[in-house]
N, CA, C and O atoms as CSV, one atom per row, in Angstrom:
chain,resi,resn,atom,element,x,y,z
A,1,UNK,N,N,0.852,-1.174,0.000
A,1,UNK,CA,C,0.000,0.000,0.000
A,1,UNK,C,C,0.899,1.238,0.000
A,1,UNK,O,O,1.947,1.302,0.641
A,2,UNK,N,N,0.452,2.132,-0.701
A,2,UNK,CA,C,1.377,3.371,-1.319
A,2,UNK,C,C,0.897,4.333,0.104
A,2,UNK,O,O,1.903,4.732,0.690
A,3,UNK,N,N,0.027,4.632,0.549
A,3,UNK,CA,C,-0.534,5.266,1.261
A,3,UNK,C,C,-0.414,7.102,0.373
A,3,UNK,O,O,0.122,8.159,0.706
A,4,UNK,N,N,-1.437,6.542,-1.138
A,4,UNK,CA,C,-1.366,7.528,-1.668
A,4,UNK,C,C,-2.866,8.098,-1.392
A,4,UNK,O,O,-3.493,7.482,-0.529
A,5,UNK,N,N,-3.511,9.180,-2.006
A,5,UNK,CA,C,-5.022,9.631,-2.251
A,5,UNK,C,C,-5.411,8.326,-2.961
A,5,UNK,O,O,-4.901,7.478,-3.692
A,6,UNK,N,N,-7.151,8.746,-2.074
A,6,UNK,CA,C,-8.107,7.312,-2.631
A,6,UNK,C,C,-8.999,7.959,-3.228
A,6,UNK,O,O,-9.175,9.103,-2.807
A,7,UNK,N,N,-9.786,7.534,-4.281
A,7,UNK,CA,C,-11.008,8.309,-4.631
A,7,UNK,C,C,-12.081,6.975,-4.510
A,7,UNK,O,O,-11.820,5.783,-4.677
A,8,UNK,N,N,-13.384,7.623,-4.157
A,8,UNK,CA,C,-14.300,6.833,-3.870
A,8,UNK,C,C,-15.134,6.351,-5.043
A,8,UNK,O,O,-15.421,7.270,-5.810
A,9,UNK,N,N,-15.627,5.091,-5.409
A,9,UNK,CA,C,-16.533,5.005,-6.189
A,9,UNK,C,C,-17.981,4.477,-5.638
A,9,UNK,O,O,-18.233,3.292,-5.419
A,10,UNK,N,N,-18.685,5.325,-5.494
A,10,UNK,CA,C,-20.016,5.089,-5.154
A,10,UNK,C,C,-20.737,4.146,-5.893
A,10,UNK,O,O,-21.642,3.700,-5.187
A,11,UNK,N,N,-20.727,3.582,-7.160
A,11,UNK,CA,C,-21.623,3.110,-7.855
A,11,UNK,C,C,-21.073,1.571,-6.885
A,11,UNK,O,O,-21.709,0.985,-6.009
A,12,UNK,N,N,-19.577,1.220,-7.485
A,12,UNK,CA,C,-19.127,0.009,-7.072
A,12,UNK,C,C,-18.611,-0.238,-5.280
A,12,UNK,O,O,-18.267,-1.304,-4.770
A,13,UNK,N,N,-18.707,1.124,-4.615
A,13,UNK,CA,C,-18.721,1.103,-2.965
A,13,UNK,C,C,-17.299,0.102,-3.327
A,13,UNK,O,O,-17.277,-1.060,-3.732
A,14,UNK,N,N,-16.613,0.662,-3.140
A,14,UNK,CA,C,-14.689,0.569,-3.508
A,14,UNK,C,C,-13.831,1.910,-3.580
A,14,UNK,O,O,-14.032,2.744,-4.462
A,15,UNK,N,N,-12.961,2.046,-2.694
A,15,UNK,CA,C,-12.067,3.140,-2.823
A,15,UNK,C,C,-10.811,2.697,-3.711
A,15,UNK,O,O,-10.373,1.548,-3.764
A,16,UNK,N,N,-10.388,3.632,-4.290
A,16,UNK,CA,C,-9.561,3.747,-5.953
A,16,UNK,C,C,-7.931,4.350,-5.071
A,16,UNK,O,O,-7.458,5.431,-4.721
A,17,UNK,N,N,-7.626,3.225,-5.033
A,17,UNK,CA,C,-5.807,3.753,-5.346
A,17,UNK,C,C,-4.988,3.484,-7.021
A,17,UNK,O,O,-4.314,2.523,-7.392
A,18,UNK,N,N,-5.271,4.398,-7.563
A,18,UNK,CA,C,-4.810,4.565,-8.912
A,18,UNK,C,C,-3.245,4.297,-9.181
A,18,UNK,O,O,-2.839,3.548,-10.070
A,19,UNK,N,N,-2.500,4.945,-8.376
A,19,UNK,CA,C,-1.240,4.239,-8.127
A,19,UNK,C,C,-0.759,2.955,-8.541
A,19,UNK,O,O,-0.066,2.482,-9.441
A,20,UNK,N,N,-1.704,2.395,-7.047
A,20,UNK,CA,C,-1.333,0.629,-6.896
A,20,UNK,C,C,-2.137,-0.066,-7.725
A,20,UNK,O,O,-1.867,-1.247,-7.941
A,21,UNK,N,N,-3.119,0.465,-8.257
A,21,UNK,CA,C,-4.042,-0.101,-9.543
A,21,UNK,C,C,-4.821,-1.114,-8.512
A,21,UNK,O,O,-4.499,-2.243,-8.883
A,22,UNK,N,N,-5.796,-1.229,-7.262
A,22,UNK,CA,C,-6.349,-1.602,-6.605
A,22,UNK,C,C,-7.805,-0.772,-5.771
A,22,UNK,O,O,-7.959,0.429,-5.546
A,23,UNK,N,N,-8.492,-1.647,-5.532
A,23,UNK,CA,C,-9.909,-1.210,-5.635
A,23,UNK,C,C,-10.261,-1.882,-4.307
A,23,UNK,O,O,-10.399,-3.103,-4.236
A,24,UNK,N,N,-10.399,-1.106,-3.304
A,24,UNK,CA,C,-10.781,-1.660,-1.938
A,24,UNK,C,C,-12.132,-1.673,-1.682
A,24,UNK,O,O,-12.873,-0.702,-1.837
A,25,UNK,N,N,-12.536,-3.006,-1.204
A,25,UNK,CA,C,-14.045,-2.999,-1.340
A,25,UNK,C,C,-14.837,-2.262,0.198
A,25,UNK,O,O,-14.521,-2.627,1.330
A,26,UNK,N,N,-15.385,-1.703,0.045
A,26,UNK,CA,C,-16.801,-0.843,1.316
A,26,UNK,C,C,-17.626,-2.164,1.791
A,26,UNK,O,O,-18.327,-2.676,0.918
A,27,UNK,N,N,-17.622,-2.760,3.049
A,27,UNK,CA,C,-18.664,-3.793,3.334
A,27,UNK,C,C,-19.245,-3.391,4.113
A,27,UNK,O,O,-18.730,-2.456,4.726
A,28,UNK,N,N,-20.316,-3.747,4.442
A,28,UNK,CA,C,-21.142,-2.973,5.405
A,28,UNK,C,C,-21.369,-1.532,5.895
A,28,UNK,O,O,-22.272,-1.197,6.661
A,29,UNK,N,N,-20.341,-0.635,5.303
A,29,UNK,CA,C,-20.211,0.538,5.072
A,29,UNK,C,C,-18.730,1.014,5.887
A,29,UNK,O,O,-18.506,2.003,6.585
A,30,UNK,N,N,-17.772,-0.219,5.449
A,30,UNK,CA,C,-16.893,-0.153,6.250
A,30,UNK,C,C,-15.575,-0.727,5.328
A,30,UNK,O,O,-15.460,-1.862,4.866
A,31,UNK,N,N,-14.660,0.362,5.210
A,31,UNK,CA,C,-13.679,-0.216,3.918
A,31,UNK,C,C,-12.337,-0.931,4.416
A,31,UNK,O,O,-11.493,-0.627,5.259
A,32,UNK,N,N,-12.530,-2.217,3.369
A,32,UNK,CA,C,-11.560,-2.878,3.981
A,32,UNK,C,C,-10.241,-2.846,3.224
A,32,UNK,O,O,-10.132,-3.177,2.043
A,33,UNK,N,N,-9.300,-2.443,3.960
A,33,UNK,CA,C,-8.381,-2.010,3.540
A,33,UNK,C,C,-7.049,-3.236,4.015
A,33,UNK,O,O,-6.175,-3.175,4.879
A,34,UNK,N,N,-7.284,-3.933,3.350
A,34,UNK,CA,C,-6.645,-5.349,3.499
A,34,UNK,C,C,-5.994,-5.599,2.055
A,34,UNK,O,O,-6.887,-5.960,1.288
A,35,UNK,N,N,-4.507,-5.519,1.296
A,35,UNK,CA,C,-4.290,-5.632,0.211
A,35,UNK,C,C,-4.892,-7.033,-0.339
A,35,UNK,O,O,-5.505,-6.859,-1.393
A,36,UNK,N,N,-4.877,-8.124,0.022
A,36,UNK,CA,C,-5.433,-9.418,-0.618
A,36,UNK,C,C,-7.179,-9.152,-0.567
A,36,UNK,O,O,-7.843,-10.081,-1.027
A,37,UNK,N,N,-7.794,-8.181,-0.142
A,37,UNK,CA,C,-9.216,-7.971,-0.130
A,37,UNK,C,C,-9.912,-7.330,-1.547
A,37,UNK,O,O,-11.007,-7.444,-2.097
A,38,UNK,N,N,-8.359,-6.424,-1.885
A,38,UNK,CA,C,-8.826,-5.805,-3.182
A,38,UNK,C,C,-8.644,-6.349,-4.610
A,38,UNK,O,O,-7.916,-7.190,-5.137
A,39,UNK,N,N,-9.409,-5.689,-4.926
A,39,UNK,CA,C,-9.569,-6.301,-6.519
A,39,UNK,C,C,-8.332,-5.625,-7.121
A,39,UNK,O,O,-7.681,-4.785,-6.501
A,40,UNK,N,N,-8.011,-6.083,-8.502
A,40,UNK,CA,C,-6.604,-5.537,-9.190
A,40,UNK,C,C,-7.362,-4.634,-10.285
A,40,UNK,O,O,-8.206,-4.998,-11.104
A,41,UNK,N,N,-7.038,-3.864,-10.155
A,41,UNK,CA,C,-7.763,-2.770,-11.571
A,41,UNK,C,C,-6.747,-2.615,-12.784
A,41,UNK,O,O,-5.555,-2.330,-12.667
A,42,UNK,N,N,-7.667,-2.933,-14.379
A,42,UNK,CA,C,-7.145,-2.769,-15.478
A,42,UNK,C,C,-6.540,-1.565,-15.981
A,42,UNK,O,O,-7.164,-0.539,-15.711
A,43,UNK,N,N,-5.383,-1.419,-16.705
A,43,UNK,CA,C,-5.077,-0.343,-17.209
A,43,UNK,C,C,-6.231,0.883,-17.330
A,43,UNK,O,O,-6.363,2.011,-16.853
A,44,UNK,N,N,-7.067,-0.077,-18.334
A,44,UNK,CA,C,-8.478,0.918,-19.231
A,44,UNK,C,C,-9.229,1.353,-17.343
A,44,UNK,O,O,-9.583,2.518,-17.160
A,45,UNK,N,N,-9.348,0.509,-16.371
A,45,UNK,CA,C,-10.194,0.979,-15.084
A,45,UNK,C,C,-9.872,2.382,-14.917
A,45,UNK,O,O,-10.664,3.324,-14.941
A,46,UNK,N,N,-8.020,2.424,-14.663
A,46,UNK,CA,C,-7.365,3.292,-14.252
A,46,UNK,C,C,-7.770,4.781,-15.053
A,46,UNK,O,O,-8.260,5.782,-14.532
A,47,UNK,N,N,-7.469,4.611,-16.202
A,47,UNK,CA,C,-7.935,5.281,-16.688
A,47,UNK,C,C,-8.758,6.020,-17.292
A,47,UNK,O,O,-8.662,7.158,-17.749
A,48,UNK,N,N,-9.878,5.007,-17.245
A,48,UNK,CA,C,-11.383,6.008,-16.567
A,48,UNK,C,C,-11.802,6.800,-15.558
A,48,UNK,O,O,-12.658,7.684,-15.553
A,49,UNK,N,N,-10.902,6.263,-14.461
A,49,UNK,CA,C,-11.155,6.809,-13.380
A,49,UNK,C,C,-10.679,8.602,-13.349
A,49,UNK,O,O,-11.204,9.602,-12.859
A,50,UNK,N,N,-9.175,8.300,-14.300
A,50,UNK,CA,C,-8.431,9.289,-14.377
A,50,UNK,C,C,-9.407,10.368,-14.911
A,50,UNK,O,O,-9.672,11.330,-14.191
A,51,UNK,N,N,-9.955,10.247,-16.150
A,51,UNK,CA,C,-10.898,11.046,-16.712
A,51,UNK,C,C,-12.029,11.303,-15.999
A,51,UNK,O,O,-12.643,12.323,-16.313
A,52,UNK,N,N,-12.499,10.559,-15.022
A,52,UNK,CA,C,-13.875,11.353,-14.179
A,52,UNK,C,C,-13.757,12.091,-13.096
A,52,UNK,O,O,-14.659,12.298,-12.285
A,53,UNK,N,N,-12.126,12.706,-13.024
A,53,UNK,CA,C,-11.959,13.290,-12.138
A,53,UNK,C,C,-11.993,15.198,-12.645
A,53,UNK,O,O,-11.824,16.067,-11.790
């Protein structure tokens, strides 16, 4: 973990480290911030994300 800025995605309730290309999932309204918890995000993810900012 980079311990860089996260951006939130509301639709998928996952916070965005663009960096590490990882997607931490929100459970219960509670984010788990466990590296083996997150999903691995695609180049193209990353860079959508980049553009909706």
């Amino acid at each position: 973990m980079c311990n860089g800025k996260l951006n939130y995605d509301k639709d998928k309730q996952e916070l965005i480290c663009k960096i590490d290309r990882l997607a931490y999932p929100i459970k219960e309204g509670i984010p788990v911030m466990i590296e083996p918890e997150a999903r691995r995000m695609t180049m193209e993810e990353v860079e959508l994300c980049r553009s909706q900012l």
